[in-house]
BAVOTOR-158472 format. One record per residue (C-alpha): residue number from 0; residue in three letters; x, y, z. Coordinates in nm, 2 decimals, padded with zeros to 4 digits. Example, Ala and Ser with C-alpha at 12.3 -4.5 7.8 and 13.67 -1.06 7.14 Angstrom:
% residues 2
 seq type     c1     c2     c3
   0  ALA  01.23 -00.45  00.78
   1  SER  01.37 -00.11  00.71
***
This chain:
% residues 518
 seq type     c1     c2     c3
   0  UNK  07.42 -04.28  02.45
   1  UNK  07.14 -04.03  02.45
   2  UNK  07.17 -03.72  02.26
   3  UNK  07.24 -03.41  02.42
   4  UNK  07.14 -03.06  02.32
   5  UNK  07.37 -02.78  02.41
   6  UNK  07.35 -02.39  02.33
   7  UNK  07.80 -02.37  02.36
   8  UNK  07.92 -02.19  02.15
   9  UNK  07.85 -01.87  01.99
  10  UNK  07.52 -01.70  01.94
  11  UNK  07.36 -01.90  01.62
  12  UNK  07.18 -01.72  01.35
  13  UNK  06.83 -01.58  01.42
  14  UNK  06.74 -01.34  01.13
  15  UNK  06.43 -01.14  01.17
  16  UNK  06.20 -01.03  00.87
  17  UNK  06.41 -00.74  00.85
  18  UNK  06.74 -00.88  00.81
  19  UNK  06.61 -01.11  00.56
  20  UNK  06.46 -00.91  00.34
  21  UNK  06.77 -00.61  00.34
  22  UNK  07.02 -00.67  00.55
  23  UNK  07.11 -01.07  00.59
  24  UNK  07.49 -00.96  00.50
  25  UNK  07.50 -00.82  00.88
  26  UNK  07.47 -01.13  01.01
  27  UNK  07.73 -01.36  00.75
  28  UNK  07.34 -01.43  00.57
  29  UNK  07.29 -01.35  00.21
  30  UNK  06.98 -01.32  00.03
  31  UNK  06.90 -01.35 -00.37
  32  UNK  06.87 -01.05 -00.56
  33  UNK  06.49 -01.09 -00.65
  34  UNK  06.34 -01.35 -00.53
  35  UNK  06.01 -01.47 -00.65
  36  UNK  05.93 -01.68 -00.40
  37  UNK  05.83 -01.63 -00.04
  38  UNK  06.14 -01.51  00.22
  39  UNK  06.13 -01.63  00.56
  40  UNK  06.05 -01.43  00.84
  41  UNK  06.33 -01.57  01.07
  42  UNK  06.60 -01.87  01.01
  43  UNK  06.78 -02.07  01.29
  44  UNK  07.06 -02.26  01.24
  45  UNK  07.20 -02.46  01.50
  46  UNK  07.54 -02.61  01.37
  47  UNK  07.86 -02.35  01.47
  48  UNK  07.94 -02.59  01.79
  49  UNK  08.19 -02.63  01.89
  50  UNK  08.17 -03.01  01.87
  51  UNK  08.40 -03.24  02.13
  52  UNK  08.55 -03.48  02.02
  53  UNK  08.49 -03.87  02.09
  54  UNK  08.16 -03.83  02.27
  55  UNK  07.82 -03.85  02.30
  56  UNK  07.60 -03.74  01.98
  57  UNK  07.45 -03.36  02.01
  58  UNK  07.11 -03.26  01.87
  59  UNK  07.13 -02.99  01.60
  60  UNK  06.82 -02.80  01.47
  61  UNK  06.75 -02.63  01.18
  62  UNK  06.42 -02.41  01.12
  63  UNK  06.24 -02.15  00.93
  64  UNK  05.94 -01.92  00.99
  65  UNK  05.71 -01.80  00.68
  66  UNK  05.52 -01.44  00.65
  67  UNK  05.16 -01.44  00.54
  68  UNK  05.30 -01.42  00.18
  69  UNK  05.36 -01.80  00.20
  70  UNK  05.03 -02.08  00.18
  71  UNK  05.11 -02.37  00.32
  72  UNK  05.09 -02.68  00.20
  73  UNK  05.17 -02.50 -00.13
  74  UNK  05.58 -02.54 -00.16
  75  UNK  05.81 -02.77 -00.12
  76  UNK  06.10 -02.63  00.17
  77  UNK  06.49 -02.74  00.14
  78  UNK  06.80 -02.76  00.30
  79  UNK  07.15 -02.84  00.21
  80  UNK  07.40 -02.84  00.48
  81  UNK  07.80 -02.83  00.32
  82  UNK  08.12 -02.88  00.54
  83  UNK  08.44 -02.80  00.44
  84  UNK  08.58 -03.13  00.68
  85  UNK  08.72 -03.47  00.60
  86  UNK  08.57 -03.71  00.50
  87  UNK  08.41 -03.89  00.82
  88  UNK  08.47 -03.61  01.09
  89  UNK  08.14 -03.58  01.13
  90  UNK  07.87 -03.91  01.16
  91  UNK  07.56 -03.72  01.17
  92  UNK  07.27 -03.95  01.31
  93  UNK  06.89 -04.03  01.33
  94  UNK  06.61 -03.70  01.41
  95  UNK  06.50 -03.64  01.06
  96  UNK  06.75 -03.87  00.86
  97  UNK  06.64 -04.15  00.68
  98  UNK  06.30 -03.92  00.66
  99  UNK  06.28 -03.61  00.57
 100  UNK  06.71 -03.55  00.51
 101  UNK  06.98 -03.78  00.37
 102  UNK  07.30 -03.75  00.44
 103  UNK  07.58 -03.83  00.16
 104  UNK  07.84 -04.12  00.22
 105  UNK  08.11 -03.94  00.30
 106  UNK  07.94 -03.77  00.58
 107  UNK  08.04 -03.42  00.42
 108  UNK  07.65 -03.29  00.37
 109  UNK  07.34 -03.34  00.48
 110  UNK  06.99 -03.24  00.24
 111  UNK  06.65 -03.20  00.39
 112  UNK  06.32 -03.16  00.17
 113  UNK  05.96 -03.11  00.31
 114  UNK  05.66 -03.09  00.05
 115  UNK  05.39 -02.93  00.12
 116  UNK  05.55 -02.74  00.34
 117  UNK  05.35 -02.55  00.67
 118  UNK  05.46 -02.22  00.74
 119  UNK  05.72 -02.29  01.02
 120  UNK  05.98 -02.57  00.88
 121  UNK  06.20 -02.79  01.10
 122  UNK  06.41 -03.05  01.11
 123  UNK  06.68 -03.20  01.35
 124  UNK  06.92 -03.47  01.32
 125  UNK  07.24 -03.60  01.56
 126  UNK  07.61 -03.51  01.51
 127  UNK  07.93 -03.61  01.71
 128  UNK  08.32 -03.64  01.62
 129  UNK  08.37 -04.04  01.64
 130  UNK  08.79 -03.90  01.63
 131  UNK  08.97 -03.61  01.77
 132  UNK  09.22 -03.60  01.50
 133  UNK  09.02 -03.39  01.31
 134  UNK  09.05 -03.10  01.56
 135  UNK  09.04 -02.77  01.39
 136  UNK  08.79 -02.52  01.22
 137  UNK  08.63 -02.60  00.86
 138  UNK  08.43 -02.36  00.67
 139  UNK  08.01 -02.48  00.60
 140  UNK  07.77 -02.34  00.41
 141  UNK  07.39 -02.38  00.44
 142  UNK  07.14 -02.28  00.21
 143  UNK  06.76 -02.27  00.26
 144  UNK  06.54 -02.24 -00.06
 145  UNK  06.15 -02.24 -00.18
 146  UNK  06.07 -02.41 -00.49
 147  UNK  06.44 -02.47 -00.59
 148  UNK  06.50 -02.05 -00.50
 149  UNK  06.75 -02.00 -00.27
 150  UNK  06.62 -01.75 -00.03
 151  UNK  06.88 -01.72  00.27
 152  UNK  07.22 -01.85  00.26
 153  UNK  07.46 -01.87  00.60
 154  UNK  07.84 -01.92  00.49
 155  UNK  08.10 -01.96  00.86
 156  UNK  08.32 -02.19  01.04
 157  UNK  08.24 -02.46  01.24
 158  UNK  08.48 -02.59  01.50
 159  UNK  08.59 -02.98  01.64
 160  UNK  08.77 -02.97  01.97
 161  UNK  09.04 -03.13  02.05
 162  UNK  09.05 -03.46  02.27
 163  UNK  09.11 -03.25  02.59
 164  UNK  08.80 -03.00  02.51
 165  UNK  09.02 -02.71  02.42
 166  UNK  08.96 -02.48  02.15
 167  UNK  09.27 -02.28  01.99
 168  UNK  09.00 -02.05  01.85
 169  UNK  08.82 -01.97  02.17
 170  UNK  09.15 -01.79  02.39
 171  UNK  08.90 -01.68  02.63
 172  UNK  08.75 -01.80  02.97
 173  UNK  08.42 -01.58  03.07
 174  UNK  08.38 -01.44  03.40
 175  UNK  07.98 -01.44  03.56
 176  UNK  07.85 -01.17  03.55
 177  UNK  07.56 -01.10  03.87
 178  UNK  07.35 -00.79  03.94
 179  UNK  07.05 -00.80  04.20
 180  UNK  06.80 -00.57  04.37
 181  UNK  06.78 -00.34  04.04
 182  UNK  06.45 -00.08  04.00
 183  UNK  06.27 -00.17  03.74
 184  UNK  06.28  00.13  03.48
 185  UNK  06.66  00.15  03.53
 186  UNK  07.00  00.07  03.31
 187  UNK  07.20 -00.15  03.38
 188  UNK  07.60 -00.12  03.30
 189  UNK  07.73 -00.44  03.24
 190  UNK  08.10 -00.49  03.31
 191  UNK  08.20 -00.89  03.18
 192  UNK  08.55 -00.99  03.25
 193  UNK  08.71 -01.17  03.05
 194  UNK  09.11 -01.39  03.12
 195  UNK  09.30 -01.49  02.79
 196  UNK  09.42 -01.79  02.83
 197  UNK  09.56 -01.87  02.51
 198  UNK  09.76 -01.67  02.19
 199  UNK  09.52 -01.46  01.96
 200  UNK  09.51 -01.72  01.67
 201  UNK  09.72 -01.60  01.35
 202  UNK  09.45 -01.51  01.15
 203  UNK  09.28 -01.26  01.38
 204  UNK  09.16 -00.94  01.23
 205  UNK  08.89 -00.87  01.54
 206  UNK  08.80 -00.92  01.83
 207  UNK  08.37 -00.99  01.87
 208  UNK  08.22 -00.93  02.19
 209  UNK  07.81 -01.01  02.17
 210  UNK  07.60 -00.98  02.41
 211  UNK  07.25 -01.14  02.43
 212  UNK  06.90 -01.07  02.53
 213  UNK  06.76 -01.24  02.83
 214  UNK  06.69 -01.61  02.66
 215  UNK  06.33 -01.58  02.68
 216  UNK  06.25 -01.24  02.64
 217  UNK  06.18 -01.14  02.99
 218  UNK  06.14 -00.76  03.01
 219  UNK  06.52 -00.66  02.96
 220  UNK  06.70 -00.55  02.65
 221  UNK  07.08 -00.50  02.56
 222  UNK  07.16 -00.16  02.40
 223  UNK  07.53 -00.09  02.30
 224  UNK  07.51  00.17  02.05
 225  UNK  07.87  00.23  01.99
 226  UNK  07.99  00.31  01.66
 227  UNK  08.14 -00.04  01.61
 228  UNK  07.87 -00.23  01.70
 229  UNK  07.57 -00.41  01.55
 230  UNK  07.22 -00.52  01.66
 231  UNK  07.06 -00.80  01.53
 232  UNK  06.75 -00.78  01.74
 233  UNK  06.80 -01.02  01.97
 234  UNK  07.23 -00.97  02.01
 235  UNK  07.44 -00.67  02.03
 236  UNK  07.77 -00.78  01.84
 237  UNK  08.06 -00.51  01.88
 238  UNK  08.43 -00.61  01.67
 239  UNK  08.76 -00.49  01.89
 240  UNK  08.99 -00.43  01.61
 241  UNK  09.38 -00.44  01.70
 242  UNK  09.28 -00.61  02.01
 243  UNK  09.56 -00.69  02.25
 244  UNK  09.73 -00.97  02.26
 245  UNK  09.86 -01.07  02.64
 246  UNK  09.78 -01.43  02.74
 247  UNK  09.73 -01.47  03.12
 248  UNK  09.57 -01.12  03.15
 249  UNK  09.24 -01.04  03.25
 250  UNK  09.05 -00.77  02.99
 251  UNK  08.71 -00.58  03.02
 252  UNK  08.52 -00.40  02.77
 253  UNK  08.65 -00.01  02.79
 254  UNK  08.22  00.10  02.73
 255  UNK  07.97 -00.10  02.90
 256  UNK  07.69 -00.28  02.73
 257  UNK  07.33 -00.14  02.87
 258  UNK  07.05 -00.36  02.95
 259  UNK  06.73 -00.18  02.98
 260  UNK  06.52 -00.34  03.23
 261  UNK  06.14 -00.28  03.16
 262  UNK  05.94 -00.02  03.41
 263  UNK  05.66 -00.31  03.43
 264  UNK  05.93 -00.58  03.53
 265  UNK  05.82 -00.81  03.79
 266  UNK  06.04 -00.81  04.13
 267  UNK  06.25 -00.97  04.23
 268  UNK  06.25 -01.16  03.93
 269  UNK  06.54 -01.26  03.70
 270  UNK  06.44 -01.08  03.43
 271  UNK  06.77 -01.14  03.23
 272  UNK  06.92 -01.49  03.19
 273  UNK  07.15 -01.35  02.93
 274  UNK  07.51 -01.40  02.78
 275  UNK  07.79 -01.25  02.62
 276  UNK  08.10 -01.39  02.41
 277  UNK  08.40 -01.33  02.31
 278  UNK  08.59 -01.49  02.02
 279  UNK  08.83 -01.38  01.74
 280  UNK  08.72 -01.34  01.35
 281  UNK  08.92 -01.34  01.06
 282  UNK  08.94 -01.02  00.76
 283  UNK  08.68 -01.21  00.57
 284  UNK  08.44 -01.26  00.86
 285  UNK  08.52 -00.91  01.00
 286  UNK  08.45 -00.75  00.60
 287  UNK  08.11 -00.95  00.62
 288  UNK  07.98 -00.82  00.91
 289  UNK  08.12 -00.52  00.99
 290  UNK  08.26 -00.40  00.69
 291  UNK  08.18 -00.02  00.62
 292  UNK  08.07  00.08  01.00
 293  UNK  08.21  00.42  01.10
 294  UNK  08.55  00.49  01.26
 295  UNK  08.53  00.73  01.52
 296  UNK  08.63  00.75  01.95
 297  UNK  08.30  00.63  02.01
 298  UNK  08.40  00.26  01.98
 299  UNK  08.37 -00.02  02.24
 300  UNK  08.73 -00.17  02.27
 301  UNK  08.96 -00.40  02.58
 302  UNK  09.13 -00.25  02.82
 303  UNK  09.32 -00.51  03.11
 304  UNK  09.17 -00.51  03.46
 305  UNK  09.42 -00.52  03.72
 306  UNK  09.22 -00.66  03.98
 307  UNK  08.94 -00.86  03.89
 308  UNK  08.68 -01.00  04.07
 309  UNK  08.57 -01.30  03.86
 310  UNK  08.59 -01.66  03.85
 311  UNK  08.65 -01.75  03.54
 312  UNK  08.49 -02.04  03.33
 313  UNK  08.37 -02.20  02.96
 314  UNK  08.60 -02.05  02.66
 315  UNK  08.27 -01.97  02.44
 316  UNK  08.05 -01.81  02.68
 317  UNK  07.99 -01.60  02.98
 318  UNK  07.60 -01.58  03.16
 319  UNK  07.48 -01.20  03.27
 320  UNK  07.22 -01.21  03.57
 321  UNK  06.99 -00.94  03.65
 322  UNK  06.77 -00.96  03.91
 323  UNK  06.50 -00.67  04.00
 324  UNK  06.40 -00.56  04.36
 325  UNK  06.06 -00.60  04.48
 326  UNK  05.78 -00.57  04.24
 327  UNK  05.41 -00.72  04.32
 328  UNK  05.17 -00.81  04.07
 329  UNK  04.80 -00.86  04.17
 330  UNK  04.62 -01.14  04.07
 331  UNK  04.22 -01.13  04.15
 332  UNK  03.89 -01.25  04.04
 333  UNK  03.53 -01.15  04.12
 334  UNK  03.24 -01.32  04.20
 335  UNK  03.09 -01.45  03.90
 336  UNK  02.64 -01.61  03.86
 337  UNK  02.56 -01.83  03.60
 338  UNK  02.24 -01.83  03.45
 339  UNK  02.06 -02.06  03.25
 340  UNK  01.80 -02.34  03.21
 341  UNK  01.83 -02.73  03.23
 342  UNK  01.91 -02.89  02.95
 343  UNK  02.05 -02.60  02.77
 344  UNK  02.46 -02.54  02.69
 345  UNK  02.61 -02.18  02.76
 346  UNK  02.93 -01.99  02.80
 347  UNK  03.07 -01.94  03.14
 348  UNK  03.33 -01.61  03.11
 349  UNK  03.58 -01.64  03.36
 350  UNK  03.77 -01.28  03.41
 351  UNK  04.08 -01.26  03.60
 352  UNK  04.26 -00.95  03.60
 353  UNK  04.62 -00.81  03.70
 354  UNK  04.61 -00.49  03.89
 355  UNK  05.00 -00.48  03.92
 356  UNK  05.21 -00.27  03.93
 357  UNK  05.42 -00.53  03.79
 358  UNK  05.31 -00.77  03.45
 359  UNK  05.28 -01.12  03.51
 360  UNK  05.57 -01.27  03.25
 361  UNK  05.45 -01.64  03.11
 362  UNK  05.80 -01.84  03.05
 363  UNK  05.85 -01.94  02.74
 364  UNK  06.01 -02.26  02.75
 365  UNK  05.95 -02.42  03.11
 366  UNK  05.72 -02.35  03.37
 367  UNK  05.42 -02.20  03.44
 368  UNK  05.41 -01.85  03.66
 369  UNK  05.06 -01.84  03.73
 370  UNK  04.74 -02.07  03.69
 371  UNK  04.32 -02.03  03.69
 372  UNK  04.12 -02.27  03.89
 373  UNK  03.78 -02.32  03.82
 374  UNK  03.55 -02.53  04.02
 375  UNK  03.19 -02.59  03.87
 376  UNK  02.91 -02.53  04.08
 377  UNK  02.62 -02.85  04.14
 378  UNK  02.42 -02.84  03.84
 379  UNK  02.66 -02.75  03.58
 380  UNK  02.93 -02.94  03.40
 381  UNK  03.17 -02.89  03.14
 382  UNK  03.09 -02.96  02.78
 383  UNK  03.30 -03.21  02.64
 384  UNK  03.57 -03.09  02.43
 385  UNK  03.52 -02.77  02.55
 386  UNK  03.87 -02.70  02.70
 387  UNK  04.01 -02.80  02.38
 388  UNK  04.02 -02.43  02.34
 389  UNK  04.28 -02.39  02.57
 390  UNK  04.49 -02.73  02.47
 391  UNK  04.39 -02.90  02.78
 392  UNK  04.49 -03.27  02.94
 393  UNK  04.28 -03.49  03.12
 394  UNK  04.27 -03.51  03.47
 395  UNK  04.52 -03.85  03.44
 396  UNK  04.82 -03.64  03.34
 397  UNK  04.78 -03.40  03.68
 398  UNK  04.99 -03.64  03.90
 399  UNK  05.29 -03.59  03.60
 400  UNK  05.27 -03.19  03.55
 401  UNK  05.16 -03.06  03.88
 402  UNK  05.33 -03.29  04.09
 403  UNK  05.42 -03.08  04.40
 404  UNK  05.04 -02.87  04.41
 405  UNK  04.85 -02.96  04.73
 406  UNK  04.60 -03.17  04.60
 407  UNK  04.31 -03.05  04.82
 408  UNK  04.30 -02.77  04.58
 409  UNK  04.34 -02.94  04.26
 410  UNK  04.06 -03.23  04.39
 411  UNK  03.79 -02.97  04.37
 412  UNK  03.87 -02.85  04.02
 413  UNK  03.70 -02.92  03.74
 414  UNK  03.95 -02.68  03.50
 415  UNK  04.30 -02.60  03.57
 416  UNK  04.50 -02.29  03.32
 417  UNK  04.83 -02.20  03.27
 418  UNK  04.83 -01.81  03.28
 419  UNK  05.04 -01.68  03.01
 420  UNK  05.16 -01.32  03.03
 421  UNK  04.93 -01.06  03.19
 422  UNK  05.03 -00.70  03.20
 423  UNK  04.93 -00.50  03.46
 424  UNK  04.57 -00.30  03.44
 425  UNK  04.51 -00.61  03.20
 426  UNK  04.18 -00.81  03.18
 427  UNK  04.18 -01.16  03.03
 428  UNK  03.82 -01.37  03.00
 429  UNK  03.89 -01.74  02.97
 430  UNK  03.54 -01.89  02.77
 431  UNK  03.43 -02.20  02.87
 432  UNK  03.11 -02.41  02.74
 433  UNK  02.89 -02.51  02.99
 434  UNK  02.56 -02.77  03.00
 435  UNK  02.29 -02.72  03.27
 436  UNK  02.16 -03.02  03.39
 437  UNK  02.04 -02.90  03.75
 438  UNK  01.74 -02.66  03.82
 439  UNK  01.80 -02.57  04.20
 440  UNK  02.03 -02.27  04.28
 441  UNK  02.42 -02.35  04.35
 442  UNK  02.68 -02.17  04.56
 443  UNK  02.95 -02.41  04.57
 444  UNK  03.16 -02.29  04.27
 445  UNK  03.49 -02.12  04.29
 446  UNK  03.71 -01.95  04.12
 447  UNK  04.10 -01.92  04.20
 448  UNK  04.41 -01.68  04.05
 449  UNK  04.72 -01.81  04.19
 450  UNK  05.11 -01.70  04.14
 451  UNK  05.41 -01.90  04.17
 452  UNK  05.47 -01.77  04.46
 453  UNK  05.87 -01.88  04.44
 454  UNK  05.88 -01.69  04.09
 455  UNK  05.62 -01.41  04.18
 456  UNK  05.49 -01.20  04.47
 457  UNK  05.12 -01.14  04.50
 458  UNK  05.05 -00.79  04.60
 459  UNK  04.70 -00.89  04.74
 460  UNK  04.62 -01.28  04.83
 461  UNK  04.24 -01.18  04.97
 462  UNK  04.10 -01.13  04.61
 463  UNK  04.25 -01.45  04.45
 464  UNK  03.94 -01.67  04.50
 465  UNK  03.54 -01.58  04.46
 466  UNK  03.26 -01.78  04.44
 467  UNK  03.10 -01.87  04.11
 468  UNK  02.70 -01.95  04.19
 469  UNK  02.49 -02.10  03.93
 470  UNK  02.10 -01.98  03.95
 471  UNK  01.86 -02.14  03.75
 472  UNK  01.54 -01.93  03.76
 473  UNK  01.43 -01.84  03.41
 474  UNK  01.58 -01.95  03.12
 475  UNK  01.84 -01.70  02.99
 476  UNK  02.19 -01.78  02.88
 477  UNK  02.52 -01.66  02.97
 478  UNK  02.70 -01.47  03.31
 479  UNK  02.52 -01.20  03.47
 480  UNK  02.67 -00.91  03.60
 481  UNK  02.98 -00.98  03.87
 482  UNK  02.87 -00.91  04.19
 483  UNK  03.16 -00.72  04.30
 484  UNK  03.11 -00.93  04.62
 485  UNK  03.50 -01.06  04.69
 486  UNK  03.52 -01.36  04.94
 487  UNK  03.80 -01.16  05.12
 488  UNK  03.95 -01.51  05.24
 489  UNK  04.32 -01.51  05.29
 490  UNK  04.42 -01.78  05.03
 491  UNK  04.77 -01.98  05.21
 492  UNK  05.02 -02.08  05.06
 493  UNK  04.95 -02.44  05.08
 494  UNK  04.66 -02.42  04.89
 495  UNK  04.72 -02.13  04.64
 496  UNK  05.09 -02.15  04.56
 497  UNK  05.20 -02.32  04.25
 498  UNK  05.53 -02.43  04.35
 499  UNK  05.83 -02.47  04.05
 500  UNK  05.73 -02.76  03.81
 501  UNK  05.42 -02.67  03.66
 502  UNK  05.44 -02.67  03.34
 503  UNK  05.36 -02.42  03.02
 504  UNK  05.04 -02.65  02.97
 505  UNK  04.68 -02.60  03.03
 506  UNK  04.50 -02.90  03.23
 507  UNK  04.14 -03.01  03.24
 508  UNK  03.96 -03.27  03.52
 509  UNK  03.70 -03.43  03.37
 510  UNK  03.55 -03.45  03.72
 511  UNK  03.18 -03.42  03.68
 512  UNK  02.94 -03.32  03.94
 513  UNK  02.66 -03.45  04.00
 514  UNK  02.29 -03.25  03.89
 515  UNK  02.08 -03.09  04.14
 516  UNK  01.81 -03.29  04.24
 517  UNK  01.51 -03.26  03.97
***
């Protein structure tokens, strides 16, 4: 069965440079005294599941960034993985096993070494529960260390669910959570319900709600600064001590958590994909994290809802949607000459700019928003190896990434871009070497901008393409002056829009034109 990746459960550990260096405790991390040895800058560990039981295998990461303190290739990186299970509950799999981690024979601990390490370390490997008896929740400890010094150290509990998916330490089912048509430049109060389904488990001391940043960063940011919460940079944890304990009751936080939505935010756009959770912790947890924050009436606590308007779902997490209202951006280009005698190799500096008001956003982890098209006038072609710059593909992969682009543009193309994030008023030149191999005058270049029009709206679609001329009189090198001279074609949709699909990836033809005649 193929592995499966899955983000259930709560929030894993992302430390920043900050937390590493003072204040790892926060987040259940502890750092060595004095280390002598370079810190990371940010750890990851993907391992608190929950796990079912009797199923598939699920792909677990485990990585860590370096600062400019660390040379790579100059230390040896390792990880040892501990859990507090019997024997066998876990069968953890292939990724880097066998490679660059072992695992021990009782299944009980995994140990992963790289040499020589590069600055960003990672390694992956496949876990499931081959039997449900071994339901519960078992303590793990991970430790990551430089040179034999351990630098960051994650001590929690990782959980196996029962047979039937049900976890007695997750009592809660999350409500969605939907807002649309909100201004950019606003706050947002965010009201989660939550139904408790199940008894508080014996142990509980508190109560955690988190809440999450939008998953990729997209121009909105959680604030709850309440005097028994904590933020981690990229989740607002708040711990509900004395929590009630009604099962079959429907709760809501009695403060709401604030996403700020950027002023710059795209529209409409879903500029939070976010999440919140809500789990019990025990005294030991609750000491570790939250031990020592003020007590005062400015706390975010429950309080029962007595007529909600959720549907409830998962036990370990809850999504929070914001959507903004109409924001353009404004992609354009101007008409661009090239200059420059046969035989000779030049740059050709493409400008695009973003007159706004909104900031083109590049996702992070899927597709493309926005892409430059650059058609070569006669005479000139591309100098191999040029568009290595920009990580380019040949011309072969088009039909896999940009499957759904009319291909009447793309045919005419001799470079295609991904556009990553553009802020409004912003100016980005794109370099490309260029060989001249024609000596008679060229008008037949182009040069497009285009949004993805189901993602973005374009303020302006009558500046998004202009003509790039190559003129070979005299023997200079590089672009003259822009003309200022915009086509002023409307662009449609069929030939412009990127539709969803294309991908975070830069693509090349290797189309060549033929020379002007000599």
């Amino acid at each position: 069965m193929k592995p499966s990746s899955t983000r259930a459960g709560r929030v894993a550990a992302r430390l920043t440079a900050a937390t590493v260096a003072a204040g790892l405790g926060a987040l259940g991390l502890a750092a060595p005294a004095a280390a002598q040895v370079p810190a990371p800058t940010s750890v990851y560990l993907d391992f608190e599941g929950p796990f079912p039981s009797e199923e598939g295998p699920v792909l677990r990461e485990f990585n860590a960034v370096f600062g400019d303190d660390f040379v790579p290739g100059d230390h040896t990186v390792t990880m040892s993985l501990s859990i507090g299970t019997p024997d066998d509950a876990f069968r953890f799999t292939g990724g880097d096993l066998g490679e660059l981690c072992a695992v021990n024979s009782t299944h009980t601990e995994v140990d992963c070494i790289q040499t020589e390490a590069p600055d960003v370390v990672e390694w992956e490997f496949q876990v499931e529960v081959p039997d449900a008896s071994n339901a519960g929740s078992y303590p793990y400890t991970a430790e990551l260390a430089v040179d034999g010094e351990v630098v960051a150290s994650e001590s929690k509990n990782v959980r196996i669910l029962a047979l039937d998916g049900s976890d007695p330490d997750l009592p809660y089912d999350h409500g969605a959570v939907e807002y649309t048509g909100v201004a950019p430049g606003t706050t947002v109060e965010v009201w989660p319900e939550i139904l408790q389904e199940d008894p508080l488990p014996d142990y509980t001391e508190a109560v955690v709600i988190e809440f999450s940043d939008s998953e990729f960063n997209q121009s909105a940011e959680v604030v709850a600064d309440y005097a028994n919460c904590i933020d981690t940079g990229w989740v607002v944890s708040c711990a509900v001590t004395d929590p009630p304990d009604e099962p079959g009751t429907v709760f809501t936080p009695t403060l709401p958590a604030l996403y700020e939505v950027d002023e710059d935010a795209p529209g409409p756009f879903e500029v939070c994909n976010c999440s919140y959770y809500a789990y019990p912790i025990d005294a030991a947890e609750y000491e570790d994290r939250f031990g020592g924050l003020d007590d005062s009436d400015d706390v975010l606590g429950l309080r029962e809802v007595t007529e909600p308007e959720s549907e409830f779902g998962s036990d370990s997490w809850g999504p929070i949607t914001i959507e903004t209202s109409a924001n353009p951006v404004d992609l354009f280009v101007e008409d661009t000459n090239l200059k420059g005698a046969k035989g000779t190799t030049t740059t050709l500096n493409v400008e695009f700019h973003n007159d706004g008001p909104a900031d083109l956003i590049a996702h992070s982890d899927g597709p493309g928003h926005g892409a430059v098209l650059v058609s070569l006038p006669t005479g000139v072609e591309l100098v191999p190896g040029a568009e290595q710059v920009w990580g380019c593909y040949d011309e072969v992969n088009w039909d896999h990434f940009l499957p759904q682009v009319d291909q009447a543009v793309i045919d005419d193309a001799d470079v295609v871009c991904h556009l990553g994030d553009l802020e409004q008023g912003e100016t980005v030149t794109f370099p490309l070497e260029v060989k001249i191999t024609g000596n008679a005058k060229a008008t037949d270049g182009t040069i497009v901008v285009a949004v993805q029009e189901s993602v973005f709206t374009d303020a302006d679609l009558t500046n998004n393409t202009a003509k790039l001329t190559f003129n070979a009189k005299g023997s200079g090198s590089g672009n003259l002056p822009n003309t200022g001279a915009s086509l002023g074609l409307i662009i449609g949709a069929a030939a412009l829009v990127l539709v969803v699909g294309i991908v975070l990836m830069v693509l090349t033809a290797r189309k060549r034109k033929a020379g002007a005649e000599e």
